[in-house]
C-alpha positions as a LaTeX table, in Angstrom:
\begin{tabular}{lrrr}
\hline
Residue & $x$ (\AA) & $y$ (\AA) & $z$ (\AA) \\
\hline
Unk1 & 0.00 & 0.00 & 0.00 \\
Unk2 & 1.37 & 3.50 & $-1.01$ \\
Unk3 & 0.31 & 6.55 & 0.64 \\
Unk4 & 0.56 & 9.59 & $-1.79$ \\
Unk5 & 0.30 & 13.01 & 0.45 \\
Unk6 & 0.34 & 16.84 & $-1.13$ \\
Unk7 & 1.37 & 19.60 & 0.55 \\
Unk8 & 2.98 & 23.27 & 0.99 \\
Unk9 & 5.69 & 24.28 & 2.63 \\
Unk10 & 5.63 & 28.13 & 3.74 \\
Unk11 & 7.85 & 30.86 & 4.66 \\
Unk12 & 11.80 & 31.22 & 3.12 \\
Unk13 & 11.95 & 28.47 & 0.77 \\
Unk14 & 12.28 & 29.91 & $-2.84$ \\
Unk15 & 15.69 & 30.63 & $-4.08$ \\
Unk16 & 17.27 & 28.67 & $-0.98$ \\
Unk17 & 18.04 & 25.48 & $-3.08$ \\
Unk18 & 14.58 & 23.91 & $-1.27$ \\
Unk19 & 13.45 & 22.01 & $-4.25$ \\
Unk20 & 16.95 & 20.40 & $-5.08$ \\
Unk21 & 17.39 & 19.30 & $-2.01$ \\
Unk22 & 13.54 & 17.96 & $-1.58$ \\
Unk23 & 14.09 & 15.99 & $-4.64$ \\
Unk24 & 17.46 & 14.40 & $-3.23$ \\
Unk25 & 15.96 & 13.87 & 0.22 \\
Unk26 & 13.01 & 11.96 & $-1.29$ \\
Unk27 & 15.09 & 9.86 & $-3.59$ \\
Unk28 & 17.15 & 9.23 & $-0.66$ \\
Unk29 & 13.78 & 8.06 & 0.92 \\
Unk30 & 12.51 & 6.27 & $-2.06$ \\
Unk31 & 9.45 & 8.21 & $-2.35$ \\
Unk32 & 8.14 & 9.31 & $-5.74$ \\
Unk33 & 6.24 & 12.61 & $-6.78$ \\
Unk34 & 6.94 & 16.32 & $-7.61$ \\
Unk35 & 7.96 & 19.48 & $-6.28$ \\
Unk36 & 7.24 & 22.92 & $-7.27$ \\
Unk37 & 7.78 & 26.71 & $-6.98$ \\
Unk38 & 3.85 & 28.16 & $-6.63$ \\
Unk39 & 3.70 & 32.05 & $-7.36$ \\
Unk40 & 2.50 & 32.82 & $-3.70$ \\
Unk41 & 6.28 & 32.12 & $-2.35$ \\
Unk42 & 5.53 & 28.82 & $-1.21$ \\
Unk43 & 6.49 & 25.45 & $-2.10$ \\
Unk44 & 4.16 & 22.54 & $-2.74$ \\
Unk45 & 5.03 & 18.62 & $-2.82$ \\
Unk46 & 3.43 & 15.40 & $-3.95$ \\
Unk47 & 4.75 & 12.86 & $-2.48$ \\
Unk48 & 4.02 & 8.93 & $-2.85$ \\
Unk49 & 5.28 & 6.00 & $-1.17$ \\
Unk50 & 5.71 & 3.86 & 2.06 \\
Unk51 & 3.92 & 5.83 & 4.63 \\
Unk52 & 6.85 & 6.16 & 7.24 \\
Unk53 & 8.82 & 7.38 & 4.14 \\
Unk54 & 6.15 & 9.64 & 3.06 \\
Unk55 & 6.30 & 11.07 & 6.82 \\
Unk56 & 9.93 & 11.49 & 7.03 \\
Unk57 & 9.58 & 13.46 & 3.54 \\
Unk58 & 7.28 & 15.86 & 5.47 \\
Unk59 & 9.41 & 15.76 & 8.60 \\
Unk60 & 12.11 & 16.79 & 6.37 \\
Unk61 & 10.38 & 19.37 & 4.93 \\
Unk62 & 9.53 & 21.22 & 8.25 \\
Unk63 & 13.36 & 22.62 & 8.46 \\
Unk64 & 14.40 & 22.41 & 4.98 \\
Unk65 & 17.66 & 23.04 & 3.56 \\
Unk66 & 20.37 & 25.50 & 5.30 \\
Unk67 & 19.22 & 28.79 & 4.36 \\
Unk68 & 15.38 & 27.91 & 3.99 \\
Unk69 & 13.15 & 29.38 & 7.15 \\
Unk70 & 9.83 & 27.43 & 7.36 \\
Unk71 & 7.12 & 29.16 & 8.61 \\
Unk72 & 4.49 & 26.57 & 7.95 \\
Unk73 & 3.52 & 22.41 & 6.76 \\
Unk74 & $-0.01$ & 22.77 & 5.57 \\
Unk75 & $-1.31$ & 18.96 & 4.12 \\
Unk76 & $-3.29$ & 19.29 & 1.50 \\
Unk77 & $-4.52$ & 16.29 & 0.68 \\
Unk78 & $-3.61$ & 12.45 & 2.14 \\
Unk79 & $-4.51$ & 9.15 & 0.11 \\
Unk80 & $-3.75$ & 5.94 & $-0.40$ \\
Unk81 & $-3.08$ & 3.67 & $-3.67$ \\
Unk82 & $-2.40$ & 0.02 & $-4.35$ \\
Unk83 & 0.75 & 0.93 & $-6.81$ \\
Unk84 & 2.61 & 4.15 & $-7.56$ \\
Unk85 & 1.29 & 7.03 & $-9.64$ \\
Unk86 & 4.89 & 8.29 & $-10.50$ \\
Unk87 & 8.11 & 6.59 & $-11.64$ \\
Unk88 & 10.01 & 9.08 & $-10.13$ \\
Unk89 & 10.55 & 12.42 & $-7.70$ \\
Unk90 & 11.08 & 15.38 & $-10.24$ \\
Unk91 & 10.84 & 19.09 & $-9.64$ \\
Unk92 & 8.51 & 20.87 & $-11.82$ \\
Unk93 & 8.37 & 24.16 & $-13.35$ \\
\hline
\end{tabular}
C-alpha cells in the first residue's frame, strides 16, 4: 500500500536550493512525486510512497535546507493507492 500526500511548505523556501534538495531527500527516501515553486512564495510537494517514508519526507520538509526558514507544513490532501502514480521524484516548473 502507497500513501501519496500533497502539501505546501511556507515561509523562506524559494531561491534557498529547497526544491533540489527535496528531490534528493526523497530519492534518498525512495518516495516518488513532484515538487514545485507556486507564485504565492511557497512550495508545494506530492509525495508517494511507504507511509513512514512519506512522513519522514514531510518531517524533512519542516526545516528544509540550510538557508530555507519554514514558517508553515499545511497537508493538503492524504490518500492511499495500491501501486505508484509516479516513476520518479522530479521538480517541476
Amino acid at each position: 500500500m502507497f500513501e501519496q500526500v500533497r502539501f505546501r511548505v511556507c515561509g523562506r523556501v524559494q531561491g534557498v536550493g529547497f526544491r533540489y534538495s527535496t528531490q534528493e531527500k526523497a530519492r534518498s527516501l525512495n518516495v516518488l512525486g513532484w515538487v514545485k515553486n507556486t507564485p504565492d512564495g511557497c512550495v508545494e510537494v506530492l509525495a508517494e510512497g511507504a507511509g513512514a517514508a512519506v512522513e519522514a519526507l514531510i518531517a524533512w520538509c519542516g526545516t528544509g535546507p540550510r538557508l530555507a526558514r519554514v514558517n508553515r507544513v499545511e497537508i493538503l490532501t492524504r490518500t492511499e493507492a495500491d501501486k505508484p502514480t509516479f516513476g520518479e521524484f522530479s521538480i517541476e516548473r
